[in-house]
C-alpha positions in Angstrom: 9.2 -53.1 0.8 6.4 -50.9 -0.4 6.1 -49.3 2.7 9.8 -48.2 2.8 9.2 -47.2 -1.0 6.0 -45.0 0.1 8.1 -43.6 3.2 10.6 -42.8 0.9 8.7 -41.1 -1.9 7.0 -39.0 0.8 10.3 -38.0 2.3 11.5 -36.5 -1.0 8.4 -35.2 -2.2 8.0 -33.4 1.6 12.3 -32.2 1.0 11.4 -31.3 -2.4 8.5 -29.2 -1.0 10.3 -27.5 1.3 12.8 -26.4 -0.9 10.4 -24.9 -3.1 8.9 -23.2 -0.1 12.5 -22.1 0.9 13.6 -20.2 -2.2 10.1 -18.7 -2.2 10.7 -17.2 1.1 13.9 -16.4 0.3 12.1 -14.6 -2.9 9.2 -12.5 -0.7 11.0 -12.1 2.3 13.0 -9.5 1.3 9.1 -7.8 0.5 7.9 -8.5 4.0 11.1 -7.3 5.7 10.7 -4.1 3.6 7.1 -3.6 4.7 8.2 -4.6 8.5 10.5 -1.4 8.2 8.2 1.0 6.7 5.4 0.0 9.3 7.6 0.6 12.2 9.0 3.8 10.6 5.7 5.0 10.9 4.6 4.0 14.1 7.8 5.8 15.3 7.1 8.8 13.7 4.0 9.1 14.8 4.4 7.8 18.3 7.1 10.6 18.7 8.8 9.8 22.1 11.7 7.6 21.0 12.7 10.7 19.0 12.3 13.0 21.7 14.6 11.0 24.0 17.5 11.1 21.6 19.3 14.6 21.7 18.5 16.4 19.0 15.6 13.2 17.9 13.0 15.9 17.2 15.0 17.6 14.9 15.3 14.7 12.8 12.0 15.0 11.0 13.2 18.6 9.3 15.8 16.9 7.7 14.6 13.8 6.9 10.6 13.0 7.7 10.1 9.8 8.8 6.1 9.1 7.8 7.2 10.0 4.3 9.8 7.9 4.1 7.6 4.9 5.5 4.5 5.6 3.4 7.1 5.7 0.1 8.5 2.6 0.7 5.0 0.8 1.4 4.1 2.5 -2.2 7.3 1.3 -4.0 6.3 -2.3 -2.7 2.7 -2.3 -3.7 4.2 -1.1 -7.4 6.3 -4.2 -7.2 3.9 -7.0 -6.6 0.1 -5.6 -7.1 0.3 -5.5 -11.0 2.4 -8.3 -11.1 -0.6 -10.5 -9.1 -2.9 -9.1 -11.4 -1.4 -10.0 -14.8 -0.5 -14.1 -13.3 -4.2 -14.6 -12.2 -5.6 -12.7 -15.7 -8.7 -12.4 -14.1 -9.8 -8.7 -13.1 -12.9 -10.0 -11.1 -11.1 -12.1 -8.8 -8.1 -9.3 -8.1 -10.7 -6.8 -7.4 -12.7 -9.6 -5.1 -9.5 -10.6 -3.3 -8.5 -6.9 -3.2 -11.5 -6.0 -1.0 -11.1 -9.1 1.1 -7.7 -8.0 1.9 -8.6 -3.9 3.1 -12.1 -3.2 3.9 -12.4 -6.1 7.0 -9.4 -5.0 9.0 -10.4 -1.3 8.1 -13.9 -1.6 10.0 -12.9 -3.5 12.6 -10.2 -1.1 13.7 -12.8 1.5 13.5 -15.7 0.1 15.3 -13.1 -1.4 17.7 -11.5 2.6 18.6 -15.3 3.8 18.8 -16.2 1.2 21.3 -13.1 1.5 23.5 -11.8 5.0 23.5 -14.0 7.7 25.0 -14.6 10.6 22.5 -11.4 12.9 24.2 -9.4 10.1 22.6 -10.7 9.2 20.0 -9.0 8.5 16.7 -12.3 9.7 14.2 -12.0 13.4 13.7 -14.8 15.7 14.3 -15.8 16.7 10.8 -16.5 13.0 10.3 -19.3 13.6 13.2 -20.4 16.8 11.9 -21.0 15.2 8.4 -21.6 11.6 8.8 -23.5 10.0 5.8 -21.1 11.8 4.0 -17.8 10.3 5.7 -19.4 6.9 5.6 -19.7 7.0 1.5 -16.4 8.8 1.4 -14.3 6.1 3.3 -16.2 3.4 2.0 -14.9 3.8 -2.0 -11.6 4.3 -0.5 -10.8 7.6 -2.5 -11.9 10.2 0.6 -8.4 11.8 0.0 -9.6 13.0 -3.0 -13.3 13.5 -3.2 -12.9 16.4 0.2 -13.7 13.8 2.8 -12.0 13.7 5.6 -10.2 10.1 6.7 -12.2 8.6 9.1 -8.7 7.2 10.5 -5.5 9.5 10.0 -3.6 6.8 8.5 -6.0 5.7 5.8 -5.1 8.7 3.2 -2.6 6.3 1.7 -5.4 3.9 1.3 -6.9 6.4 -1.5 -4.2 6.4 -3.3 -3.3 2.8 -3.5 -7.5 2.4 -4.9 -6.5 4.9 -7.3 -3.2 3.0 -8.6 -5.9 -0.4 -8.6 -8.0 1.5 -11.0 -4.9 2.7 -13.1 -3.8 -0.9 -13.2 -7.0 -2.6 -14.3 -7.5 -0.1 -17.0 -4.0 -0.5 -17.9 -4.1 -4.1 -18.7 -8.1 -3.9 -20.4 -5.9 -1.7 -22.7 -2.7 -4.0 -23.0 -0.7 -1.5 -22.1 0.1 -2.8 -18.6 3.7 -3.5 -19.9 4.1 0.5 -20.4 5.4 0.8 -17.0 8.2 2.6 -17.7 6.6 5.4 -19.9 4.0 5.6 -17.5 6.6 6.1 -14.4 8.5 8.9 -16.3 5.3 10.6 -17.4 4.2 11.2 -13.8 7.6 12.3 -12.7 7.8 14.9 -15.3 4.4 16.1 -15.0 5.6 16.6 -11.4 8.6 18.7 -12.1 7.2 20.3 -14.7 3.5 21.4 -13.0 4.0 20.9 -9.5 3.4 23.8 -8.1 0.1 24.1 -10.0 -2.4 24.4 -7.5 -4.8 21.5 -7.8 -6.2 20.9 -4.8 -9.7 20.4 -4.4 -10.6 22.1 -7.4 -14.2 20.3 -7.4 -14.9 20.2 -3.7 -15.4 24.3 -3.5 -17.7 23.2 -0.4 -19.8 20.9 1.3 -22.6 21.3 -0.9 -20.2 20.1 -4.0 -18.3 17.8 -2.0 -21.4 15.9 -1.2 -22.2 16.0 -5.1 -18.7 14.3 -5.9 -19.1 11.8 -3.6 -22.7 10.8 -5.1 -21.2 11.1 -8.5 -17.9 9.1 -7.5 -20.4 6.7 -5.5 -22.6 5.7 -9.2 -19.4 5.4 -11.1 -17.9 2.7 -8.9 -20.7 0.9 -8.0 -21.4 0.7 -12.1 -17.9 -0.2 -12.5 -17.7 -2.7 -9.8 -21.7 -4.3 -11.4 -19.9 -4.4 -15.0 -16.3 -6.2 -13.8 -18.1 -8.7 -11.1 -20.3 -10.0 -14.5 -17.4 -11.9 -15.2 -18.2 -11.0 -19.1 -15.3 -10.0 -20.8 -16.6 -6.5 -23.0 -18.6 -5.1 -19.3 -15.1 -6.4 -17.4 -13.2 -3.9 -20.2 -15.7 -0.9 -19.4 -15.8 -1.0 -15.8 -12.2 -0.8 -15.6 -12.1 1.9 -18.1 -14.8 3.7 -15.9 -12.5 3.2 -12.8 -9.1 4.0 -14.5 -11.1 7.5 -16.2 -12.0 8.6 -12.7 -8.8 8.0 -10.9 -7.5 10.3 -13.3 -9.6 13.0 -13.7 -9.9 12.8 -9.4 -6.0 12.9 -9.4 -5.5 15.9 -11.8 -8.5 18.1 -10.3 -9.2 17.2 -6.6 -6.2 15.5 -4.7 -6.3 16.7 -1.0 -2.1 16.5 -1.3 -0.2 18.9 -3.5 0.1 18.3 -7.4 3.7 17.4 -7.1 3.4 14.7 -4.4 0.3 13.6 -6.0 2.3 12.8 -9.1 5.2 11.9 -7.5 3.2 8.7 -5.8 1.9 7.4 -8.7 5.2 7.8 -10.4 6.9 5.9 -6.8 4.2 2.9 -7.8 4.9 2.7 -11.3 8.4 2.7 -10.7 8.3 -0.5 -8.6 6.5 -2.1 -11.5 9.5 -1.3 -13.5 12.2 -3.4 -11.1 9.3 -6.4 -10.8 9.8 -6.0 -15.2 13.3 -6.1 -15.0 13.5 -8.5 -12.1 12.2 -11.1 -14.7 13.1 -10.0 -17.9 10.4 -8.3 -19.1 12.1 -4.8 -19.5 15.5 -3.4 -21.3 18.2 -2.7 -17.9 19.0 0.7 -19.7 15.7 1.4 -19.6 14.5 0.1 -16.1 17.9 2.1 -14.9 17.1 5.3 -16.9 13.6 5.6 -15.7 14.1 4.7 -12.0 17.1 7.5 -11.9 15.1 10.2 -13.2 11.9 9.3 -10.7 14.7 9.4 -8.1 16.2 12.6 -9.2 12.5 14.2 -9.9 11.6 13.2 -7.1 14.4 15.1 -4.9 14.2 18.1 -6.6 10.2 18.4 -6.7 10.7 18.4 -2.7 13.8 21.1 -2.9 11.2 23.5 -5.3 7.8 23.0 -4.8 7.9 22.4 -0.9 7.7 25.7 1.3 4.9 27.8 2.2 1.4 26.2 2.5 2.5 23.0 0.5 4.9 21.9 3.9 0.9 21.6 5.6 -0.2 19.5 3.3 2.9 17.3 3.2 2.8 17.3 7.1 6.2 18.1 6.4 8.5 21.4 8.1 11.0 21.6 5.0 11.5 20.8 1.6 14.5 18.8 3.0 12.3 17.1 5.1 10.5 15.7 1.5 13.7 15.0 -0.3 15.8 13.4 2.2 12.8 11.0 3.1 12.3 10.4 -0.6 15.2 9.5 -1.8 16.0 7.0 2.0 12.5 5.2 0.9 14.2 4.4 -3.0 17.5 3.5 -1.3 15.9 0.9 1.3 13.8 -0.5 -1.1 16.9 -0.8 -4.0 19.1 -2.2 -0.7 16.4 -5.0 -0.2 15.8 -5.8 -3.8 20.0 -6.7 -4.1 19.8 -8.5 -0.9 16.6 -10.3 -1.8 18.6 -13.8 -1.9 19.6 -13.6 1.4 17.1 -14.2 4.7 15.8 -11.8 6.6 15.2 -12.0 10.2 12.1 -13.6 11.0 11.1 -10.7 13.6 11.1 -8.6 10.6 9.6 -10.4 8.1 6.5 -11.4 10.6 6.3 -7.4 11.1 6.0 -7.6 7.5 3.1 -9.7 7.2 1.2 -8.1 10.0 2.3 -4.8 8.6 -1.4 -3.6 7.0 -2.7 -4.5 11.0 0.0 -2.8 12.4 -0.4 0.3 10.2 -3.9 0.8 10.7 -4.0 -0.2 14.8 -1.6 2.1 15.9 -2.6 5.2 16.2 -5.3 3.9 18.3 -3.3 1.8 20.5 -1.0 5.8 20.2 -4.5 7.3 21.8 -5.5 4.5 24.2 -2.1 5.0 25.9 -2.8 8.7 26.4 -5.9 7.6 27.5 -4.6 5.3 30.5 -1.6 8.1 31.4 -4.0 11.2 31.4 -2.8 13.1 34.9 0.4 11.6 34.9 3.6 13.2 34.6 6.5 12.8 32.1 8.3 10.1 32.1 11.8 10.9 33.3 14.1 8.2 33.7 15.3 5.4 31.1 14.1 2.0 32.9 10.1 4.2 32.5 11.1 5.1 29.4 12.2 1.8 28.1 9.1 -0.1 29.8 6.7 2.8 28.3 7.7 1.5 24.6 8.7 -2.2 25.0 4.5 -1.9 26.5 3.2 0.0 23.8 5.2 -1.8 20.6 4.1 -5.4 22.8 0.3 -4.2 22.5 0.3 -3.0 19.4 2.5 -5.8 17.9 -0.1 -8.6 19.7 -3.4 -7.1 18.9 -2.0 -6.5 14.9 -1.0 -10.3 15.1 -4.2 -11.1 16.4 -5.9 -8.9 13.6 -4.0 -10.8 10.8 -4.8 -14.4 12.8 -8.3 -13.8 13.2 -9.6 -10.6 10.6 -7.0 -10.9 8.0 -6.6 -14.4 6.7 -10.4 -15.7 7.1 -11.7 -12.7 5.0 -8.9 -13.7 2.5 -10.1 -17.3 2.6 -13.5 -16.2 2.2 -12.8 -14.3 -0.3 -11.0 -17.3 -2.1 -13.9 -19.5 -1.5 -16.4 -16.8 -2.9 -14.4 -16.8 -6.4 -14.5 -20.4 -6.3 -18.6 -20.7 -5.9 -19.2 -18.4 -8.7 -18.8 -18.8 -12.3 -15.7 -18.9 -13.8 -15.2 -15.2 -15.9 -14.6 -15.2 -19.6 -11.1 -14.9 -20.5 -10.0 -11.6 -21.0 -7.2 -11.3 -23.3 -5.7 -7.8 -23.3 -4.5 -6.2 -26.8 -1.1 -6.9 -27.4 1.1 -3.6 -27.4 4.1 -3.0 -28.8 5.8 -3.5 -25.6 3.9 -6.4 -24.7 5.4 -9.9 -26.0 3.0 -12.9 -26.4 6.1 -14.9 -24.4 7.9 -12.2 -22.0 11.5 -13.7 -21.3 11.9 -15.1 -17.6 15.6 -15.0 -15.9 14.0 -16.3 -12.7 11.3 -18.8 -11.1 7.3 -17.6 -11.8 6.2 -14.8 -9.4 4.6 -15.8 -5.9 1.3 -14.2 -5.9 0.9 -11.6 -2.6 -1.6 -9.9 -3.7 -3.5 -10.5 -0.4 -0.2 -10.1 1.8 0.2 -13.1 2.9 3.7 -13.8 4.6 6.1 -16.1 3.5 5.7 -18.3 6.3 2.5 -18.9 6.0 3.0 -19.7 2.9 5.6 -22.2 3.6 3.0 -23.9 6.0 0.2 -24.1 3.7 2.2 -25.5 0.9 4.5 -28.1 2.9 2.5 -32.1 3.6 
């Protein structure tokens, strides 16, 4: 008898379980299949050929570019979750730990990996990052080369710099207690962007090499200071490392962005802006005002595009009309609003797996991209549709395994590691944030408790690791 009682209490507590498990994957999933897209939007865009073999394909990026569209999306998504993971846990030190965990590990393996394996005609590292070495290994390593004149020692990692940026925006944010502000803070960007963004901003500081290599010393101190201060775990050093951190973003972002002012405000205003809909999501924001500010971030965000980018702005935006900006701009918004409505319903698991290997994914394949021009060098154009056909379902099945394989065996034990080093230290004092005068001691919740992602883990893994 109380071994069929056992049996039985294990049964429900394992169907209980799994229902939890459920309506959190039907929660993030939604997130991951949003991440899936962007990721693959990018690979296509910069892959080219499927565009190419579609009549008129390589006119699409005029009208509508698709790396802009992909990188906007990816931005609206980390709006949504990162300072939502940030405010559950409380605990600066142990975002910031998890946070470098999660993107310096994958980052050097993928470039020692393309340095090892691709022969310099290929390679993926640029030659100014030869010519200027110590220089490029500071730069890359705080994650803000973008914006210190330092050229990305992979392509794809300019995004990168600007998602650091946003980590130091939120951490002094919520020192402050004004993390709540997300709306004012959204709307401030976007009008700084219409109203100054054809102010020519870049690289004000980094003249030349000579200050370049100043900037990145200075910008070198500062973090490591800030970093020493936060990793304490002492509440009044936690308040003025962040306060370091969130000073420099800002003064790096108005005076030395390597993008144009208006796109430069415009991301920041894209991030905050998904912070607004996590607010609303769960009842932490008026609808009026989540609705108000998200339509004029939308609207700002199109016309910036339409009058700021011609001329020697469309370089800098890799772009080849202001079209090209706008279009993409306001596609990324109307995925991301499209997911967040359908964010009940389950995605397809192809998609939401592409989601959770997306960082991999993002950052592997434009050396997988160079490896293949690499093993066809001498070869002649691929003519007929069976090549064609086999020429991508090869590539996207290399890239998609060896990004799986990064996640399996880079991505989750640095996480873990990370985890275990938070646990082995001492615990930080609390850090209670000043209430503002949008921030209620008990914020109203319409839905269950946020899922922490701040380390990207996908849903099903998730569901594994929580399930007896």
């Amino acid at each position: 008898m109380k071994l069929t009682e056992r049996l039985s209490s294990r049964r429900v507590a394992r169907e209980a379980a799994e229902g939890g498990t459920r309506a959190a994957a039907s929660r993030l999933g939604w997130l991951d299949a949003l991440r899936g897209i962007a990721a693959l939007t990018v690979v296509v865009h910069h892959l080219g050929l499927p565009l190419s073999w579609v009549p008129h394909g390589s006119r699409l990026p005029y009208y509508l570019h698709p790396g802009i569209f992909g990188v906007m999306l990816f931005f609206l998504v980390s709006g949504y979750i990162i300072p939502a993971s940030l405010e559950r846990r409380g605990d600066i030190r142990g975002f910031w730990v998890s946070r470098l965990f999660r993107i310096y590990p994958v980052v050097i393996v993928t470039l020692v990996g393309s340095l090892l394996v691709l022969p310099r005609a290929y390679t993926v590292v640029a030659n100014w990052n030869y010519q200027h070495p110590m220089l490029t290994a500071v730069g890359n390593a705080l994650m803000i080369q973008d914006l210190i004149g330092v050229t990305n020692v992979l392509g794809v990692m300019w995004t990168l710099a600007y998602e650091m940026v946003f980590y130091y925006f939120v951490t002094a944010l919520f020192v402050l207690g004004w993390h709540r502000r997300s709306a004012p803070i959204a709307v401030g960007f976007a009008a700084v962007a219409l109203l100054l963004g054809g102010w020519a901003s870049v690289g004000l500081i980094t003249v030349d090499v000579t200050a370049t290599r100043h900037l990145a010393l200075a910008c070198a101190t500062v973090v490591v200071m800030a970093m020493a201060c936060i990793m304490t775990g002492k509440a009044a050093l936690i308040r003025m490392g962040a306060l370091l951190l969130g000073g420099l973003g800002l003064l790096l972002i108005t005076l030395n962005s390597r993008a144009t002012f208006f796109e430069t405000m415009m991301i920041f205003a894209t991030m905050f802006s998904g912070t607004v809909l996590y607010r609303l999501e769960h009842g932490q924001i008026d609808r009026a005002q989540a609705a108000l500010t998200c339509a004029f971030v939308i609207v700002c965000g199109f016309l910036v595009g339409y009058m700021y980018n011609h001329g020697t702005a469309l370089w800098r935006t890799w772009s080849d009309s202001w079209m090209a900006w706008s279009f993409a701009y306001v596609a990324a918004w109307a995925v991301f609003l499209g997911g967040m409505l359908l964010r009940k319903r389950r995605f397809p698991r192809w998609l939401t797996m592409l989601g959770a290997i997306s960082y991999s994914l993002y950052l592997l394949h434009n050396p997988v991209i160079h490896a293949m021009g690499w093993m066809l060098r001498g070869r002649g154009p691929i003519e007929s549709w069976t090549g064609r056909l086999l020429l991508l379902g090869a590539f996207m099945g290399a890239l998609v395994l060896l990004s799986y394989l990064s996640y399996r065996l880079v991505e989750l034990p640095f996480q873990n590691l990370g985890r275990r080093a938070l646990k082995a230290v001492k615990r930080p004092e609390p850090l209670r944030p000043p209430q503002g005068p949008q921030a209620p001691s008990t914020p109203r919740a319409t839905g269950p408790a946020p899922v922490d992602v701040v380390d990207a883990e996908p849903v099903a893994e998730k569901v594994r690791a929580t399930t007896p």
